[in-house]
SEDREN-508429 format. One record per atom (N, C-alpha, C): residue number from 1; atom name; x, y, z. Coordinates in steps of 0.02 Angstrom, whole numbers, padded with zeros to 5 digits. Example, Ala and Ser with C-alpha at 12.3 -4.5 7.8 and 13.67 -1.06 7.14 Angstrom:
// residues 2
KOLPA  num  atomo       x       y       z
KOLPA    1      N   00660  -00284   00390
KOLPA    1     CA   00615  -00225   00390
KOLPA    1      C   00660  -00165   00390
KOLPA    2      N   00642  -00112   00354
KOLPA    2     CA   00684  -00053   00357
KOLPA    2      C   00645   00002   00394
END
This chain:
// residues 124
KOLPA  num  atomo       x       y       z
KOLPA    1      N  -00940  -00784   05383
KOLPA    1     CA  -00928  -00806   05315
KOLPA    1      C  -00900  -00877   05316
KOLPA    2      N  -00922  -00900   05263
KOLPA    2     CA  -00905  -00987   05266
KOLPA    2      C  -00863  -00978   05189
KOLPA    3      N  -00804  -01001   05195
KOLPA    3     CA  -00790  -01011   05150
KOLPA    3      C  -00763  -01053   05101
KOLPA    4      N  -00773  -01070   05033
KOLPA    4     CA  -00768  -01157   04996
KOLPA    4      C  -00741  -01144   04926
KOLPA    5      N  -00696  -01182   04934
KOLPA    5     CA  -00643  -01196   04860
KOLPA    5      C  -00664  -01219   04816
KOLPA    6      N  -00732  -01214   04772
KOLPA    6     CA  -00750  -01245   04729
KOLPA    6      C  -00696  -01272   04674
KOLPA    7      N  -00671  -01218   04634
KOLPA    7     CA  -00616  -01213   04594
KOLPA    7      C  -00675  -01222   04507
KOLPA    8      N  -00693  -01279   04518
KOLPA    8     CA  -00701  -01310   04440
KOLPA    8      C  -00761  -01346   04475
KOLPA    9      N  -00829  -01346   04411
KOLPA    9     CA  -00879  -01397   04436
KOLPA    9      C  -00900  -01465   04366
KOLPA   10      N  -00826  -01461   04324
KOLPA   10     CA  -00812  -01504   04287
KOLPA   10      C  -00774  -01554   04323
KOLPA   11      N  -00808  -01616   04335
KOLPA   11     CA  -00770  -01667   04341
KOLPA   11      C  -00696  -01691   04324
KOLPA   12      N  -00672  -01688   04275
KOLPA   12     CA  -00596  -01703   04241
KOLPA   12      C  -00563  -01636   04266
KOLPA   13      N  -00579  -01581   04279
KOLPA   13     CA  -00542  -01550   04313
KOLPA   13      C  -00542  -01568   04380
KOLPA   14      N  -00570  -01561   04391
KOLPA   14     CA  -00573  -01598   04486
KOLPA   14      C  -00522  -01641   04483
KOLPA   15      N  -00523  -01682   04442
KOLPA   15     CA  -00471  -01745   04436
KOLPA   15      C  -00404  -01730   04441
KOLPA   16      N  -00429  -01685   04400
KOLPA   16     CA  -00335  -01669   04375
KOLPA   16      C  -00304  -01610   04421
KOLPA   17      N  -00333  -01565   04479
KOLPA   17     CA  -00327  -01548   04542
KOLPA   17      C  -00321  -01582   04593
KOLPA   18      N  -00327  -01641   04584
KOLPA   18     CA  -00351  -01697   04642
KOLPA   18      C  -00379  -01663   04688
KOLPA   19      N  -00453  -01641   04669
KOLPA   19     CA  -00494  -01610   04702
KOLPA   19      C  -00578  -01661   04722
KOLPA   20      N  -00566  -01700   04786
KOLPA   20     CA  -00597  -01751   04785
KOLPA   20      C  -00686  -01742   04798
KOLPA   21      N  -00709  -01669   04794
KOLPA   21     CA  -00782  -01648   04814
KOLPA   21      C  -00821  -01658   04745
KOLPA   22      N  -00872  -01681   04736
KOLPA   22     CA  -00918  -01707   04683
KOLPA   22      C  -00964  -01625   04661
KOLPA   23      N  -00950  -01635   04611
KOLPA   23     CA  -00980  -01540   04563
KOLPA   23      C  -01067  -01566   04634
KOLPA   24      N  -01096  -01605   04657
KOLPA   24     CA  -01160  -01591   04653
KOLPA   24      C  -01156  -01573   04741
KOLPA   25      N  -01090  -01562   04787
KOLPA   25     CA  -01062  -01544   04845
KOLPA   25      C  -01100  -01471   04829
KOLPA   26      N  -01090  -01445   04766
KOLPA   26     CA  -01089  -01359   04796
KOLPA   26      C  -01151  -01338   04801
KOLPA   27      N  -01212  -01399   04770
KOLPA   27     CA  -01285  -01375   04784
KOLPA   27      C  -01296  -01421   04833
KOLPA   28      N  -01274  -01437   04882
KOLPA   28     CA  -01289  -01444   04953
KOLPA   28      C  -01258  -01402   05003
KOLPA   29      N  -01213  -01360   04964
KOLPA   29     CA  -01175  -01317   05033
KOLPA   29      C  -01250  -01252   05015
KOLPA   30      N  -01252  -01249   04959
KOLPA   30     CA  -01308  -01183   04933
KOLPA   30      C  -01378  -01201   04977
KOLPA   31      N  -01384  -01273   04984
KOLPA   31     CA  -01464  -01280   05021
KOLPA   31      C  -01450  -01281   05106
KOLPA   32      N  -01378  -01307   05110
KOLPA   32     CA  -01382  -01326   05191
KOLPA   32      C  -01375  -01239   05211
KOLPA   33      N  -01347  -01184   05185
KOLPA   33     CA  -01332  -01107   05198
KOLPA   33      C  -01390  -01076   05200
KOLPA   34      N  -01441  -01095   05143
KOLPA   34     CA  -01512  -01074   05148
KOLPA   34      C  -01543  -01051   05207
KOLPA   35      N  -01545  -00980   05216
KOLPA   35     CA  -01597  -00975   05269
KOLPA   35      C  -01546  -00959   05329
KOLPA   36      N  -01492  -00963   05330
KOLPA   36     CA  -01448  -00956   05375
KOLPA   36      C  -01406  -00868   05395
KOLPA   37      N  -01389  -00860   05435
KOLPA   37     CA  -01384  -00792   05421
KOLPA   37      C  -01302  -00781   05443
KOLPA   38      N  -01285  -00791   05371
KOLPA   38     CA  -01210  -00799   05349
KOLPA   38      C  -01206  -00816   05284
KOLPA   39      N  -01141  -00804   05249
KOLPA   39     CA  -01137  -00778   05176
KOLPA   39      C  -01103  -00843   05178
KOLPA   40      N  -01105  -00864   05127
KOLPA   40     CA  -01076  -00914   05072
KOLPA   40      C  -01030  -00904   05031
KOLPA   41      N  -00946  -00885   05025
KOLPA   41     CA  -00923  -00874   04984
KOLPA   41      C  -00878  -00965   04952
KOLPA   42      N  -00905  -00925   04872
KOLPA   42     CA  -00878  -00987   04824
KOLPA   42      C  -00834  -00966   04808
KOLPA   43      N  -00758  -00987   04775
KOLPA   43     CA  -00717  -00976   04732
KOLPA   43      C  -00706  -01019   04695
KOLPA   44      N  -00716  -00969   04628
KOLPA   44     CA  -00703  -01038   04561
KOLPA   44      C  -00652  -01008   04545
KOLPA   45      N  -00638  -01043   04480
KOLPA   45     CA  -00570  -01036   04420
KOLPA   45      C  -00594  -01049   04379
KOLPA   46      N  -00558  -01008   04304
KOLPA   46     CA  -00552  -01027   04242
KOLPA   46      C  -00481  -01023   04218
KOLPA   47      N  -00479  -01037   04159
KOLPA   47     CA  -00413  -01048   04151
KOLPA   47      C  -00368  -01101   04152
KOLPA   48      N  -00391  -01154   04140
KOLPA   48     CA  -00365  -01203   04172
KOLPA   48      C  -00327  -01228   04073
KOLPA   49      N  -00258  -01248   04097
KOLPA   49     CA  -00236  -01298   04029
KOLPA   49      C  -00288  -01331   04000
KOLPA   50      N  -00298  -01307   03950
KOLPA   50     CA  -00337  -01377   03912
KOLPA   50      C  -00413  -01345   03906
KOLPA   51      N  -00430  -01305   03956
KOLPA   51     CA  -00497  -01286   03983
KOLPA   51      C  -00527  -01239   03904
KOLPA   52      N  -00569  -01275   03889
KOLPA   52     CA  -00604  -01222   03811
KOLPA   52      C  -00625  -01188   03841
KOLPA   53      N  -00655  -01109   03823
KOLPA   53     CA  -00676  -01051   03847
KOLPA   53      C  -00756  -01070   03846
KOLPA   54      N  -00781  -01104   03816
KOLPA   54     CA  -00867  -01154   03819
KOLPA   54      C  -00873  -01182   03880
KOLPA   55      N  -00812  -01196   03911
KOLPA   55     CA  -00816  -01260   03977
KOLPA   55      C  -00827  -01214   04041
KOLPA   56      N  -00803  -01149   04026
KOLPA   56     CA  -00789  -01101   04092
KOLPA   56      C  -00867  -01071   04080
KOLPA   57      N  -00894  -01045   04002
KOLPA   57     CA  -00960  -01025   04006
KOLPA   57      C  -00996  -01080   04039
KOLPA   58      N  -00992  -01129   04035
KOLPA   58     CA  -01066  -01175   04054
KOLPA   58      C  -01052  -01199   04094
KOLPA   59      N  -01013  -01200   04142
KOLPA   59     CA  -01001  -01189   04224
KOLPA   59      C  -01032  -01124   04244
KOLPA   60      N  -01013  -01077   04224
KOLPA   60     CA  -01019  -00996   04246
KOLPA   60      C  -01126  -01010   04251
KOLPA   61      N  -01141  -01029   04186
KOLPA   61     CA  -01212  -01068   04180
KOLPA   61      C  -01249  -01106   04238
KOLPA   62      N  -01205  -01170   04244
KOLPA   62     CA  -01224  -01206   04294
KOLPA   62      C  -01224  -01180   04366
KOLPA   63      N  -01165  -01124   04378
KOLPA   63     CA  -01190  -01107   04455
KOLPA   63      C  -01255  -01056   04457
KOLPA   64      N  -01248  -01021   04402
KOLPA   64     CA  -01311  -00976   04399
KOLPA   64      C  -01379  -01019   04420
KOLPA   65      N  -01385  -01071   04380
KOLPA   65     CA  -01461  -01089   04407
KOLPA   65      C  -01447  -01125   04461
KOLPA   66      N  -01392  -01174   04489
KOLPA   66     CA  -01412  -01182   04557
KOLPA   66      C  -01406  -01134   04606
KOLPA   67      N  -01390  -01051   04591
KOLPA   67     CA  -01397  -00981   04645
KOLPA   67      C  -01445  -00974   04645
KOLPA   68      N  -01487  -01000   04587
KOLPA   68     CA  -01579  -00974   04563
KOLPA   68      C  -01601  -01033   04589
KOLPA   69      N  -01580  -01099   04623
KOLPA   69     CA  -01624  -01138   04651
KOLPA   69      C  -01644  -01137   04709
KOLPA   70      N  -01589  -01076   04747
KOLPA   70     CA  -01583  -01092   04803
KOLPA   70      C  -01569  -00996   04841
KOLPA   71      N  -01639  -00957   04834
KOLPA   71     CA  -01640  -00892   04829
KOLPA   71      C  -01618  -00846   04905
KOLPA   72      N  -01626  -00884   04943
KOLPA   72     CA  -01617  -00869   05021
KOLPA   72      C  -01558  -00909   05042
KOLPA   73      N  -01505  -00905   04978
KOLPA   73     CA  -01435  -00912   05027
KOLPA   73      C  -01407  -00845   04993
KOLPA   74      N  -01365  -00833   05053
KOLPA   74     CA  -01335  -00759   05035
KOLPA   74      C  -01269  -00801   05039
KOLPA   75      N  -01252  -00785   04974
KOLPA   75     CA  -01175  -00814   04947
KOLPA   75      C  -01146  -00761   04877
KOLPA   76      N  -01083  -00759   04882
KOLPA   76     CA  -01041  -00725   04850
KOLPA   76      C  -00987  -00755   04820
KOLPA   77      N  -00988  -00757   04765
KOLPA   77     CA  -00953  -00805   04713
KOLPA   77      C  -00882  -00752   04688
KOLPA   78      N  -00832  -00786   04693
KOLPA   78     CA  -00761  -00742   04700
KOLPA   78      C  -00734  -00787   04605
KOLPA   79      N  -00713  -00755   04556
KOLPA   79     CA  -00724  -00794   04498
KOLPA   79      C  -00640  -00776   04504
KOLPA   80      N  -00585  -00835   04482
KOLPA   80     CA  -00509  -00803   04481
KOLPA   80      C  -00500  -00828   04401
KOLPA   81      N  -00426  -00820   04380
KOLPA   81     CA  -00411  -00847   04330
KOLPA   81      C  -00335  -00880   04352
KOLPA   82      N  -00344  -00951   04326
KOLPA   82     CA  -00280  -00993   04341
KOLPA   82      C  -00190  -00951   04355
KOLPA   83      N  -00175  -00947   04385
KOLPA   83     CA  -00121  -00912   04410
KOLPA   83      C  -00063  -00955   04442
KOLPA   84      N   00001  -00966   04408
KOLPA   84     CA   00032  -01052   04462
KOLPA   84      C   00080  -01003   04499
KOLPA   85      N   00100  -01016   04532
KOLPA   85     CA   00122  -00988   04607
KOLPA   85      C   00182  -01028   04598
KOLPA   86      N   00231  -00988   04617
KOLPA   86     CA   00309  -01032   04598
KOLPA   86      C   00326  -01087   04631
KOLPA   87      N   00285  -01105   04693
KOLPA   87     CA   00300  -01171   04744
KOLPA   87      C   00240  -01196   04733
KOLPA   88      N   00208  -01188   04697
KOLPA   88     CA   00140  -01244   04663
KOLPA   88      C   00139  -01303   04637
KOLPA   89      N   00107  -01367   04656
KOLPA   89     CA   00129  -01430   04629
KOLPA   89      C   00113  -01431   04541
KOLPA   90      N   00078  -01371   04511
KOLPA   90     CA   00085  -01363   04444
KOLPA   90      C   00168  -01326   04420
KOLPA   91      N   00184  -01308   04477
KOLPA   91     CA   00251  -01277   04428
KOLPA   91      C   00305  -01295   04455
KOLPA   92      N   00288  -01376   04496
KOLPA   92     CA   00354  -01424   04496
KOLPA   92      C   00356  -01452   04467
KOLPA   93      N   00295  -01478   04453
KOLPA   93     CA   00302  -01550   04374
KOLPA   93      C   00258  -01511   04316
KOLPA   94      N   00270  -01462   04270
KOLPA   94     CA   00219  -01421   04238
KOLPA   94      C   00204  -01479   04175
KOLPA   95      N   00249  -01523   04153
KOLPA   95     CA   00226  -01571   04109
KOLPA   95      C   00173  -01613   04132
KOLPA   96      N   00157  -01645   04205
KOLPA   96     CA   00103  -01659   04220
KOLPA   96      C   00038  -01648   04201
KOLPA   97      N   00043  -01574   04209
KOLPA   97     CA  -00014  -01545   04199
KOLPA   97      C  -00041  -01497   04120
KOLPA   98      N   00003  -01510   04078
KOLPA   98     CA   00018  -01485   04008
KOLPA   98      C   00036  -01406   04005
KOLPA   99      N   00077  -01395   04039
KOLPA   99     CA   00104  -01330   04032
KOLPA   99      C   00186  -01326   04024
KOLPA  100      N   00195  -01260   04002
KOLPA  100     CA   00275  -01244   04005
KOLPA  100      C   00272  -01175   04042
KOLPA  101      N   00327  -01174   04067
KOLPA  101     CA   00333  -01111   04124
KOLPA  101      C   00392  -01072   04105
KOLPA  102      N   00365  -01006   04094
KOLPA  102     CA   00421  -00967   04079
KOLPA  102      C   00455  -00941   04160
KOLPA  103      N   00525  -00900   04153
KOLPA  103     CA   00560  -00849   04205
KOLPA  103      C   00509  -00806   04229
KOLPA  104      N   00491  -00822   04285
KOLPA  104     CA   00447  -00763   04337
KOLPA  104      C   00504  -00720   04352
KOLPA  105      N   00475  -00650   04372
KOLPA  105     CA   00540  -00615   04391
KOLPA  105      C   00575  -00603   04464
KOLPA  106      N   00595  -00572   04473
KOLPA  106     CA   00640  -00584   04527
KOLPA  106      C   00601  -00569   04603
KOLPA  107      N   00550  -00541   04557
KOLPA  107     CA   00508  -00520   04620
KOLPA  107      C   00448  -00542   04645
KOLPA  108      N   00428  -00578   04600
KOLPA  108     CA   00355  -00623   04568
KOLPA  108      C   00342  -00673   04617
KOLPA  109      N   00291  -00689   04649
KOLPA  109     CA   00269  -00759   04667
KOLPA  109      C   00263  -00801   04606
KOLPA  110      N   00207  -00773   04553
KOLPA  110     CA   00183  -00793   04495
KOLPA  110      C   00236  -00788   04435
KOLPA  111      N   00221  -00855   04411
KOLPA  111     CA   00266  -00884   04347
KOLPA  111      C   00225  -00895   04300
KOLPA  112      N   00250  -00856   04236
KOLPA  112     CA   00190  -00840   04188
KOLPA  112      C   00217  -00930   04161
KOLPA  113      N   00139  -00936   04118
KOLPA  113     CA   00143  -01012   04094
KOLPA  113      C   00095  -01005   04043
KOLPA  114      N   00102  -01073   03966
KOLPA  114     CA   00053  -01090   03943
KOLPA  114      C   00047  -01147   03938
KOLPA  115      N  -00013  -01164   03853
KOLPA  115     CA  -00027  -01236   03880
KOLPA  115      C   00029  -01266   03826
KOLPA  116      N   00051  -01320   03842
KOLPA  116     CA   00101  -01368   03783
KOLPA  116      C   00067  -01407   03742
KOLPA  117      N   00089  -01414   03709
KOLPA  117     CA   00077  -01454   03658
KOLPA  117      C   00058  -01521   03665
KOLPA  118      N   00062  -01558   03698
KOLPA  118     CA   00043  -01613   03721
KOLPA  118      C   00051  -01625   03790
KOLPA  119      N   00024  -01652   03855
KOLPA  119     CA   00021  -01672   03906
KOLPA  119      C   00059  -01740   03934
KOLPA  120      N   00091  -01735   03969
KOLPA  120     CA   00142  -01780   03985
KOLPA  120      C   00122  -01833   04021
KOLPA  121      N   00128  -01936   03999
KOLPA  121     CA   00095  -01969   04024
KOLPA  121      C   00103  -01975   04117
KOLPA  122      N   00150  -01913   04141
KOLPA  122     CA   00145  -01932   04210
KOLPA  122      C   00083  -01927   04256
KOLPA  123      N   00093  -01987   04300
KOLPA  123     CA   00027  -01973   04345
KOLPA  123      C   00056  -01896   04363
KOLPA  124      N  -00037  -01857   04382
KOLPA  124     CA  -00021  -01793   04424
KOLPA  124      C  -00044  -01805   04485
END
């Protein structure tokens, strides 16, 4: 198994992950796997601050037809939903990234969060 962090194949999210792989990376990992005899796992996200529920459909869209361009890669797409992790560089500076973070509990990795009201001019 090969496995790849897609996350987001929206550009401005990439950005704002400082996630430096270009959305058109994941239809070359789909053609170079082609034919290969080993699985392909993707992991995306939705959920993201800011992210309209349209932006996650037409991603969800866009990998579909490049899986349909490319029929002889055996790949397995892992779909999560945004989750910040209490030592996450989203839930040290959560204004960075337009969120507020509530009390995780005592037992929690995960710190529930939403989005704020406005996004804070810090670089992220």
């Amino acid at each position: 198994m090969l496995f790849r962090s897609v996350e987001s194949l929206d550009p401005a999210t990439l950005r704002d992950l400082d996630k430096r792989q270009p959305p058109a990376l994941v239809e070359a990992w789909l053609a170079d796997a082609e034919g290969l005899d080993l699985w392909l796992v993707l992991n995306m996200m939705s959920g993201f601050p800011g992210q309209p529920a349209e932006q996650a459909a037409r991603e969800a869209q866009e990998l579909r037809r490049a899986l349909q361009r490319h029929p002889g890669t055996r790949v397995h797409v892992e779909h999560n939903v945004l989750e910040v992790e209490r030592r996450s560089m989203l839930a040290a500076r959560p204004a960075a990234f337009g969120v507020t973070l509530g009390a995780p509990g005592p037992w929690s990795s995960i710190v529930p969060w939403q989005a704020a009201l406005t996004k804070s001019k810090e670089v992220a």
